[in-house]
N, C-alpha and C positions, 0 to 999 in steps of 0.2 A: 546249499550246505547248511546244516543244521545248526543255532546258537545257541544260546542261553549260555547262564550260570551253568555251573556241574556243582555236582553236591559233594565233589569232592576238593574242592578249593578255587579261586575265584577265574578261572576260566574252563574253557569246555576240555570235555576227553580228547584226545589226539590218537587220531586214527594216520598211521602212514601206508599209502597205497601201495609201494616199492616193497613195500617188507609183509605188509597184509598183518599187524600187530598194532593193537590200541595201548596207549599211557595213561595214567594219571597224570592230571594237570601237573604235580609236583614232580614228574619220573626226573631220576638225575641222568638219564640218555642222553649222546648226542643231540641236538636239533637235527630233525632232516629238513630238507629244503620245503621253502615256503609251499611249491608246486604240487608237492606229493604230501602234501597233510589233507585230511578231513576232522573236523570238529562233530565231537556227537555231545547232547545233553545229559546222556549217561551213558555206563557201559553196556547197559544192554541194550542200548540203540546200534552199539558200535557191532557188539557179538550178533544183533541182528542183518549188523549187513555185510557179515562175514568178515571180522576183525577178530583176530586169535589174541588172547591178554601178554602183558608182556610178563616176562620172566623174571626181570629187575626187580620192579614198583609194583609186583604180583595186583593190579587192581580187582583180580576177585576175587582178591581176602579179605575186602573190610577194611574200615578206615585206616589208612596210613599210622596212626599212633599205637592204635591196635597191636598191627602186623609188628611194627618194632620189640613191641613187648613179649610177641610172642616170638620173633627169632632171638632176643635176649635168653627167654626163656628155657628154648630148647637150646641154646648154646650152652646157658649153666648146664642140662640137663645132659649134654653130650659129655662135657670138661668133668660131672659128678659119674659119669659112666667108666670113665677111662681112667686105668690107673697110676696114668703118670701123666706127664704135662702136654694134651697134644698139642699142636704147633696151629695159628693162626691160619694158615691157610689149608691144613687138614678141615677144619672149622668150617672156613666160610665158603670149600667146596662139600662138604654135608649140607649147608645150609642153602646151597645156590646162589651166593653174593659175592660182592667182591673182599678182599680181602679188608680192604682201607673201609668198605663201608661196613663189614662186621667190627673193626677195631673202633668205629667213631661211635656205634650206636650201645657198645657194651660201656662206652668207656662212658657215655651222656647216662645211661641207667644205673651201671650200678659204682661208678666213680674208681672203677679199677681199669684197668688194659685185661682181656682174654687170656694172657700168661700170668699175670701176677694174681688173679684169680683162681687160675689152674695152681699158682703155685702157693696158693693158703689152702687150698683144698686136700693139698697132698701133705700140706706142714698139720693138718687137721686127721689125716688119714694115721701119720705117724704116731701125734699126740696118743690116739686112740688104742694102737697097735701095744706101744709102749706102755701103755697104763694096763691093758690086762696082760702086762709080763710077757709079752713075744720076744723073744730073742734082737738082738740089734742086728745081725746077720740075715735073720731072715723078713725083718724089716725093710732094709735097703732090697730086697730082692723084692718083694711083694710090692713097695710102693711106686718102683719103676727109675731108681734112679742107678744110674749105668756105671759108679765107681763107689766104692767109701767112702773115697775124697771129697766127691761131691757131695755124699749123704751130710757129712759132718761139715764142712763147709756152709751147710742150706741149713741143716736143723740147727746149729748153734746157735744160729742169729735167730730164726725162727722160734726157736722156744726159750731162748734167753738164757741157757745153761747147755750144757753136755747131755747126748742123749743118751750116756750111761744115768745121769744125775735126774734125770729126767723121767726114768725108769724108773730110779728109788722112789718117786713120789717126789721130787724135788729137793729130797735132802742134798743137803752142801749150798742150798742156793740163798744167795743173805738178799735180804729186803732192806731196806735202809726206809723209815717210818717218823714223822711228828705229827704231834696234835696240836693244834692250834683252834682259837674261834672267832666266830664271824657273827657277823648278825642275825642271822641266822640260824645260829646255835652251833656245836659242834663240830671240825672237821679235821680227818684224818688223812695224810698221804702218803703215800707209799710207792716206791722205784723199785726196778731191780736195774741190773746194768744195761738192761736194753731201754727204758725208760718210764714214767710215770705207770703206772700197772693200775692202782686202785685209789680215789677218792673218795671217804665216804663221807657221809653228812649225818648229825644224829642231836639227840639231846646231853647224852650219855658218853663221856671220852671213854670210859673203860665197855662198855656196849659198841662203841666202834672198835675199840681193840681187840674187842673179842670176837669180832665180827672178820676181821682180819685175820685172827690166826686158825677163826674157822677156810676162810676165802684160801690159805697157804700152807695147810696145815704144816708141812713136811719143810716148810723153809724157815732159816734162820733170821729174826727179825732184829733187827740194829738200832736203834734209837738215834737221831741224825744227828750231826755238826753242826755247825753255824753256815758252813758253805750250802748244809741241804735247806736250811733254813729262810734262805732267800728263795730257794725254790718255790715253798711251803706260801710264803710272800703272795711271790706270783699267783696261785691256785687261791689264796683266799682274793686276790683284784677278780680274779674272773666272778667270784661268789659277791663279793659288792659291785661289782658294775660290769655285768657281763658281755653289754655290749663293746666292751674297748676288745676283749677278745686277748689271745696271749697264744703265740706257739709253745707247746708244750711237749717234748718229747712220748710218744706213751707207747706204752709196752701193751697191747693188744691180746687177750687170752678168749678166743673162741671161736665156736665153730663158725664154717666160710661164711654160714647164710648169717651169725650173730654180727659177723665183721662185716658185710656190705652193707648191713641196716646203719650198722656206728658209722662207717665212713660216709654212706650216705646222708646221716646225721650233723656230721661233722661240717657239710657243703651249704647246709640253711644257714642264713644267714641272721643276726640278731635282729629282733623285733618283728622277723617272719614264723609262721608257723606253720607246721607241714601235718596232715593229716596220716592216721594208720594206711587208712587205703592209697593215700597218694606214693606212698612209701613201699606199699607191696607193687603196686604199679612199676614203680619207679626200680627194683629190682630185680622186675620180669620174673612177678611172682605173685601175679593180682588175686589170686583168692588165697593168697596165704598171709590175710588179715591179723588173724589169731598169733600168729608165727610169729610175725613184725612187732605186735604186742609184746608177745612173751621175751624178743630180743632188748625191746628197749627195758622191760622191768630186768633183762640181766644185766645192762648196764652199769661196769662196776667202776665208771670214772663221771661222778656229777660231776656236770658242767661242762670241762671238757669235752664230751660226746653229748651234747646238749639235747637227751631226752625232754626234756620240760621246754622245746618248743611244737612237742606232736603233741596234738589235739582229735576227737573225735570229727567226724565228718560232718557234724555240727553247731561245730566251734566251740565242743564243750570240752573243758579243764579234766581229761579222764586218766585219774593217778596219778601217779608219782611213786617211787620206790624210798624218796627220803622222806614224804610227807607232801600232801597235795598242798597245803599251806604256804611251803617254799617254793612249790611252783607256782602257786599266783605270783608273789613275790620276786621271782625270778624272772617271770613273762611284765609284770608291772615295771623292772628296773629296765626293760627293754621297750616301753611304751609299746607293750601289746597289751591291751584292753580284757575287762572279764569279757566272759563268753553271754552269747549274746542271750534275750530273756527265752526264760522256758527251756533252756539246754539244760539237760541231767549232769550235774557235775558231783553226782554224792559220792562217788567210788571215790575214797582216797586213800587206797592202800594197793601197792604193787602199778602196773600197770594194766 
């Protein structure tokens, strides 16, 4: 019987006689009996001695981490296909898995469950529909949801207003807004009644106000109370000491792939930093570097969505949308270190 290491993790391939199918060391299969195993040093020792791959742990796809990224991948890519929400197990028979291990490996990538994915995708499809003037009638019928009741049920909370209101461009909808500053100079917050919507950071209070009523054009802005004022509080603790961290209600505005990057954002924890590409990875979505980029400079809640802990695959400092300056500053309050010598870190504008 053949030994060694396997190069696919720290014991041999598993070849079972009874069934004539080889595993990866890691397959989540039953064990079969001791008796009816054969150990190979790789899979193609296994396919040499007439062992067919298993269907599970697919081992002639390439490494295990691989593979995952790619059934995440084609799972966004099935859920962006289809125009209403398909159902977890529609999914993970396209995919060939079980159903439990499609829901564990979407929900470890991109920090959503397969449904609530589907169901930003569809609250994204609407946003869309509704902004070049579709009708609200033929909204609900194009986006696949099976009553009115439900439409409006779903888009209310979904886009934080009425989707007649929502149509107008957001008129009717009030922001409740203060300015406050930190040490870092300027900051602006802003709610609607679903929650925290926009933080911005600047040198300039009326530059962030105006940055605001570009961000809302069509909404009615409120200048806050004393009750929103502790809010305000809160959001500037994150801006001085941002590793104590603060649940923060926030109100979410973009497209599915801008909201996996945030929410995957959201899961690093302070004084770690996560790289562009570990991030396209991480959303089964690895060449789409640029993409992951382009989501964190839309990032319109600093701190909260803690852009200024992605770094270049280098460990260099690359951007900032409020100013790369407060992202050292930001990375420093969390005793993460400059970036290390000879990393480019000139880019300090956008991301």
């Amino acid at each position: 019987m053949p030994g060694g290491a396997a190069a696919d993790g720290s014991a041999p391939w598993r070849g079972v006689t009874t069934t004539g199918i080889y595993c990866r060391p890691t397959c989540g299969s039953r064990p079969p009996r001791h008796e009816n195993v054969r150990l190979f040093e790789s899979r193609h020792d296994a396919e040499a001695a007439g062992f067919r791959p298993c269907r599970r742990c697919r081992p002639q796809d390439g490494p295990v981490a691989d593979r995952h990224a790619e059934l995440v991948a084609e799972a966004c890519r099935l859920i962006e296909a289809d125009e209403g929400v398909p159902s977890v197990g529609a999914l993970a028979h396209a995919l060939g898995i079980s159903e439990g291990h499609l829901h564990r490996l979407f929900k470890a990538h991109t920090g959503l469950t397969p449904r609530a994915f589907a169901q930003q995708k569809r609250a994204q499809d609407v946003r869309q529909r509704l902004s070049r003037g579709q009708k609200i009638t033929e909204t609900i019928y194009e986006t696949g949801f099976g009553s009115s009741g439900r439409f409006y049920a779903v888009t209310r909370k979904s886009l934080g207003m009425t989707p007649s209101h929502y149509k107008a461009g957001g008129t009717g909808e009030t922001l409740r807004f203060a300015v406050g500053q930190t040490s870092l100079g300027a900051i602006l917050v802003a709610s609607s009644e679903v929650g925290v919507a926009a933080i911005l950071l600047g040198d300039d209070p009326d530059a962030l106000l105006r940055d605001l009523q570009e961000r809302f054009a069509h909404a009615t802005l409120v200048g806050a109370d004393a009750q929103y004022e502790a809010l305000v509080a809160r959001v500037v603790g994150l801006v001085e000491a941002p590793a104590l961290g603060t649940a923060l209600p926030l109100d979410l505005r973009g497209t599915a792939f801008q909201r996996r990057v945030w929410r995957l954002l959201q899961s690093v924890p302070a004084g770690s930093t996560i790289s562009y590409d570990e991030i396209a990875r991480a959303v089964g979505r690895p060449r789409a570097v640029g993409a992951v980029a382009s989501a964190c400079a839309s990032n319109p809640l600093a701190v909260a969505i803690p852009c200024h802990r992605v770094v270049k695959a280098d460990g260099s400092h690359w951007g900032y949308s409020w100013g790369l300056d407060r992202k050292r500053s930001l990375m420093l309050r969390e005793g993460i270190g400059p970036p290390p010598p000879g990393a480019d870190a000139a880019r300090t504008d956008g991301e």
